[in-house]
C-alpha positions as CSV (number, residue, x, y, z in Angstrom):
1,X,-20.7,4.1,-6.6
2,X,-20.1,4.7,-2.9
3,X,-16.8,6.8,-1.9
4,X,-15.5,3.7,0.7
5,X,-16.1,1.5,-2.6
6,X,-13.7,4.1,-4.7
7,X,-11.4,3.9,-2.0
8,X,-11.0,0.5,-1.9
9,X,-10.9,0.6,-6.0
10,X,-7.6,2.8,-5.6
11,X,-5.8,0.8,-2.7
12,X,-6.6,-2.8,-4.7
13,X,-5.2,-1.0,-7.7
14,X,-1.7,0.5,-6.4
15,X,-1.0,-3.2,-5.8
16,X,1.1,-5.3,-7.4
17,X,-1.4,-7.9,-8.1
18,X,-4.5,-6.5,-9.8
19,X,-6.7,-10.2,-9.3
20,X,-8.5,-8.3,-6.4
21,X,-8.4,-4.9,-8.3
22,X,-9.9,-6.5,-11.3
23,X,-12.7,-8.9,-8.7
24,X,-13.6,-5.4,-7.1
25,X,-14.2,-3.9,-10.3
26,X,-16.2,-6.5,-12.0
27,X,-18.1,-6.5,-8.5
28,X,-19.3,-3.1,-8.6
29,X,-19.3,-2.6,-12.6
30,X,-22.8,-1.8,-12.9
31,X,-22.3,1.0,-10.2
32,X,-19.7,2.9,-11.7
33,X,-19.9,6.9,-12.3
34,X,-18.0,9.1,-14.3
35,X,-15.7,9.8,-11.4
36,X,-15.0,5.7,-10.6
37,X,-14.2,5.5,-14.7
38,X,-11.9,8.7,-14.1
39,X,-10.2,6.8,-11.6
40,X,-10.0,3.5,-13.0
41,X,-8.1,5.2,-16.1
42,X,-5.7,6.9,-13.7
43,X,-4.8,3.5,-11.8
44,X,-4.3,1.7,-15.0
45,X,-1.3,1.2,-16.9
46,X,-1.0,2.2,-20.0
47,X,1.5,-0.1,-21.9
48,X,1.2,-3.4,-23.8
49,X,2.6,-5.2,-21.3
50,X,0.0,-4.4,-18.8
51,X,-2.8,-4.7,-20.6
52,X,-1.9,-8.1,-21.9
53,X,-1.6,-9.6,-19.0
54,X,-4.9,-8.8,-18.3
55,X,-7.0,-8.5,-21.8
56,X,-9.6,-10.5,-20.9
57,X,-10.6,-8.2,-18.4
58,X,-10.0,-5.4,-20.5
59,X,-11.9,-6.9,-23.7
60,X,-15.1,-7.8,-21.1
61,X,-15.1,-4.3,-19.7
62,X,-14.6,-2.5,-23.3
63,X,-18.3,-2.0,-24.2
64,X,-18.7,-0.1,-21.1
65,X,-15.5,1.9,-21.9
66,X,-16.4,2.8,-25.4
67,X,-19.7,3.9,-23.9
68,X,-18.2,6.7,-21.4
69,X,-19.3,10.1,-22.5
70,X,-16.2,11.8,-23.3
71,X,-17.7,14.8,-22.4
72,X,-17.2,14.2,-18.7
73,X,-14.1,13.8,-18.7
74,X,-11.0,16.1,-18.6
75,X,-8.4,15.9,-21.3
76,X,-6.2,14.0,-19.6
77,X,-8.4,11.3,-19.1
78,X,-10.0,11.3,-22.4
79,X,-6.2,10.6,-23.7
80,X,-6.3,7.4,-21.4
81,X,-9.4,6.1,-22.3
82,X,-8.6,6.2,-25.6
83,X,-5.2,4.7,-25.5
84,X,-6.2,2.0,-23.0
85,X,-9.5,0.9,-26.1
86,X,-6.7,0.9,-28.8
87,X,-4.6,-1.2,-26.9
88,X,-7.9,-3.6,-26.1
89,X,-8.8,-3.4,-29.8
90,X,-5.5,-4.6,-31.4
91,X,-4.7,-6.8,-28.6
92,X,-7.5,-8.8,-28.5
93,X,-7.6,-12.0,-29.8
């Protein structure tokens, strides 16, 4: 994934509505790096709330999250990931 593309990933997801955060994502989905995933799991909130509002987002992107090498990432981010796929697995329908 390009750097301007990353960018633009983190100024569409500081917003309060994520529709163009979550269109820029699916967009460039089959692009993404380890560093784009970092990101993505830093921008996202962590709560029920948050990822209700948008599980079927979440649900469609959870085979590629499960498939993240954990490896890559730092700690901190391996705690997000695996928060944010418990959330998706119990909340989705």
């Amino acid at each position: 994934m390009e750097w301007q593309q990353k960018i633009d990933m983190c100024e569409l997801g500081q917003q309060d509505d994520l529709g163009p955060f979550i269109a820029h994502v699916r967009q460039h989905l089959d692009i993404f790096d380890i560093q784009a995933w970092d990101m993505l799991l830093t921008l996202v909130t962590l709560t029920e709330e948050a990822i209700k509002k948008h599980i079927d987002f979440f649900a469609e992107i959870l085979p590629r999250l499960e498939g993240i090498d954990m490896s890559c990432l730092d700690l901190r981010s391996r705690f997000r990931l695996a928060i944010l796929i418990e959330h998706i697995n119990v909340l989705s329908p």
